[in-house]
C-alpha positions in Angstrom: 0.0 0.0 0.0 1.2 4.2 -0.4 0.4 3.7 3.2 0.7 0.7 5.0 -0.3 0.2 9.3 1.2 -2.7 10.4 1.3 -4.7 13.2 -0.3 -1.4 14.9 -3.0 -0.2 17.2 -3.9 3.3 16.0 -6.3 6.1 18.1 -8.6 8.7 16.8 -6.3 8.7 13.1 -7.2 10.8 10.7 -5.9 10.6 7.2 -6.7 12.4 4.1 -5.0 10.7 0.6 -6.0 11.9 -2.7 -4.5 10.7 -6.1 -2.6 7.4 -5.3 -1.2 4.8 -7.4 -0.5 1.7 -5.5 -2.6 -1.3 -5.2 -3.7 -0.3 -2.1 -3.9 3.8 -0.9 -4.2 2.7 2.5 -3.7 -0.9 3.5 -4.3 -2.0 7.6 -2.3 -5.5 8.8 -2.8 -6.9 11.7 -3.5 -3.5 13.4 -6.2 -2.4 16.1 -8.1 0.4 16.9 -9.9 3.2 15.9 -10.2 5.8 12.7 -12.1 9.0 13.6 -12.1 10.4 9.8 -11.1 8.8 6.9 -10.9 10.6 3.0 -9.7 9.0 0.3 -10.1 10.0 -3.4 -8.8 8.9 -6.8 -7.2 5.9 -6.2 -5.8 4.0 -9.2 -6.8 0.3 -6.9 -8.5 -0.1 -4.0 -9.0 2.9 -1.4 -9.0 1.1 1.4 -7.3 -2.1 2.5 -7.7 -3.9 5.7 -6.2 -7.8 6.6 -5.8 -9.4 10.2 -7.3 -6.6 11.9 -9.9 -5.6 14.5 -10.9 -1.6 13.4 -13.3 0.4 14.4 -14.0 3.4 11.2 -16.2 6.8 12.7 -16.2 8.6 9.3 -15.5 7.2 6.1 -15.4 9.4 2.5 -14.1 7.6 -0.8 -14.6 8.6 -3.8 -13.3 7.2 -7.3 -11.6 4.0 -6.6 -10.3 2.0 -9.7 -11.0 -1.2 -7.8 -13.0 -1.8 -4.7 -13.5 1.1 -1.8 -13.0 -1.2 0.7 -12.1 -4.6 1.2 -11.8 -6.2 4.2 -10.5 -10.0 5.2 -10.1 -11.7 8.1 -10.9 -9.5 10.9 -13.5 -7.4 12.8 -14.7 -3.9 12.0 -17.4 -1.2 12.4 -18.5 1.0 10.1 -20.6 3.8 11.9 -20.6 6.3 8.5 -19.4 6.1 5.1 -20.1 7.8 2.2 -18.7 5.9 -0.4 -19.1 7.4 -4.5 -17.6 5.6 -7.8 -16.1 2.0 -6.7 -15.1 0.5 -10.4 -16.3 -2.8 -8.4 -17.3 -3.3 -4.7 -17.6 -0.4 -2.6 -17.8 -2.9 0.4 -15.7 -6.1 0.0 -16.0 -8.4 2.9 -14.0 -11.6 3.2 -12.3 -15.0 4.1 -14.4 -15.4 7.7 -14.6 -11.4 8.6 -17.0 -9.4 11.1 -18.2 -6.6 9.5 -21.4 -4.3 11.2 -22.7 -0.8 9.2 -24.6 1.2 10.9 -24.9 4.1 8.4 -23.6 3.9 4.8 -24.7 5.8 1.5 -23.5 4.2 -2.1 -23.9 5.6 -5.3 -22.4 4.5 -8.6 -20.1 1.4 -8.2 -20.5 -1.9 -9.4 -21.8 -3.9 -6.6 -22.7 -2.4 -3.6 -21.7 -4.4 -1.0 -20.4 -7.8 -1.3 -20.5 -10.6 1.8 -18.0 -14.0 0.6 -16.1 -16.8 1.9 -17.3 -16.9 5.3 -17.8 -13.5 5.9 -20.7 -11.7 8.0 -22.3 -8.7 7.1 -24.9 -6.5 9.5 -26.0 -3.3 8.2 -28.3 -1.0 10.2 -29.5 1.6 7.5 -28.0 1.3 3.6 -29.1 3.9 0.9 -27.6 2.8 -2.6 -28.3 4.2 -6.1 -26.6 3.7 -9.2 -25.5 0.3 -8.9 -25.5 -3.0 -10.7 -25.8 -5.3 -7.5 -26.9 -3.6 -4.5 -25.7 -7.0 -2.0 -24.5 -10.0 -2.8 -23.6 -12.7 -1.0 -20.8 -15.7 -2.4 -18.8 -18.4 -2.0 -15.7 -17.3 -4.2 -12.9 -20.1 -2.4 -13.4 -23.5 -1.9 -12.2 -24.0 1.6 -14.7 -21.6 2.7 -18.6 -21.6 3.5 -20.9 -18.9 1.7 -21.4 -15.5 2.3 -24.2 -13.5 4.8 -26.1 -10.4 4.6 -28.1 -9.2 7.5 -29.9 -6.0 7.5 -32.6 -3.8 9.1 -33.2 -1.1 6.2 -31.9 -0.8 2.7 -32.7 1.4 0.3 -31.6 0.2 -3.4 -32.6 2.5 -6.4 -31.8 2.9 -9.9 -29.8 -0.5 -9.5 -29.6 -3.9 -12.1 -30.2 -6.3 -9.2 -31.3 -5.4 -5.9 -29.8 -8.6 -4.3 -27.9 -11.3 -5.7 -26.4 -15.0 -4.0 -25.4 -18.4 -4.2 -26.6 -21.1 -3.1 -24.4 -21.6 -0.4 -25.3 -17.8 1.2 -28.0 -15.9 2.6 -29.1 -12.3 2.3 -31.7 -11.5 4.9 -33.6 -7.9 4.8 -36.3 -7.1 7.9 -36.9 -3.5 5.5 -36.1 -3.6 2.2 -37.0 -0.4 -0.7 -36.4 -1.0 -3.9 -37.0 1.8 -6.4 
C-alpha cells in the first residue's frame, strides 16, 4: 500500500489521501483500533485495505476507486458512517471469515454495492444505494470456505440492475427492504 499500518494499534487517526497509485492507498495488517475520519479520493486500486485486523472506522469518504472502496479480510470492523461514490467494483468487500457491522452507509455508482464472501458476516443498520448494478451479494468465491451472509434492518436500493444477488451456499436476509 502508499500507506501501510502494520502490526499497529492506531487512536482517533485521521488521514486524508488523494490521487494514489498503488494497489492499495491505505492498507491495515494486523492493526487495532480506531479511525475518527477517513478521505480518500482517486485511487488507481483499492481505497481502502484492511487484513488481520480488528478496526473500528467513525467517518469514512471515498470517492473514485479503480478497484474496490473497501475490502476487508479476516478480521473485525465497524462501520458507523461512510459515504462511499464511484467504486469501479465493490464499494464494500467483505471476506475470508470477517465481522463486518454498518450502521450508516450511503453508495452511489459502483459496481456492486456491498459484497458478503467466503465466510464472511455482514450487518448493516441503514443502507441507501443508487446507481448500482448489485446492490448485496452474498458468495462463495474459495473453496475452503462456506458462503457469504447479509443481515440487514433497512436498505434502500434505487436505480440499480439487481437489488440482491447470491449463491446457493449464502444468505441475504432484509427485515426492511426499498427497492425503487
Amino acid at each position: 500500500g502508499c500507506l501501510t499500518f502494520l502490526n499497529s494499534t492506531i487512536y482517533d487517526l485521521k488521514l486524508k489521501k488523494e490521487n494514489m497509485e498503488c494497489e492499495d492507498s491505505v492498507n491495515f495488517i494486523k492493526t487495532n483500533g480506531d479511525v475518527e475520519e477517513l478521505k480518500i479520493k482517486n485511487s488507481e486500486y483499492d481505497g481502502v485495505d484492511a487484513d488481520f485486523s480488528q478496526i473500528d472506522f467513525n467517518n469514512i469518504d471515498i470517492s473514485n476507486s479503480g478497484n474496490d472502496c473497501i475490502d476487508f479480510s479476516y478480521g473485525e470492523y465497524k462501520i458507523r458512517y461512510a459515504d462511499l461514490n464511484y467504486c469501479n467494483d465493490k464499494a464494500i468487500s467483505s471476506g475470508e471469515k470477517s465481522l463486518l457491522n454498518v450502521d450508516q452507509i450511503m453508495i452511489l455508482n459502483s459496481n456492486i454495492g456491498i459484497a458478503s464472501k467466503d465466510s464472511s458476516k455482514v450487518f448493516i443498520e441503514d443502507a441507501k444505494m443508487k446507481n448500482t448494478n448489485n446492490c448485496l451479494t452474498s458468495y462463495k468465491k474459495k473453496q475452503e470456505f462456506w458462503g457469504g451472509y447479509i443481515f440487514s434492518n433497512k436498505v434502500e436500493c434505487s436505480n440499480s440492475f439487481k437489488f440482491t444477488d447470491k449463491d446457493q451456499y449464502s444468505e441475504i436476509i432484509i427485515n426492511n427492504s426499498i427497492k425503487k
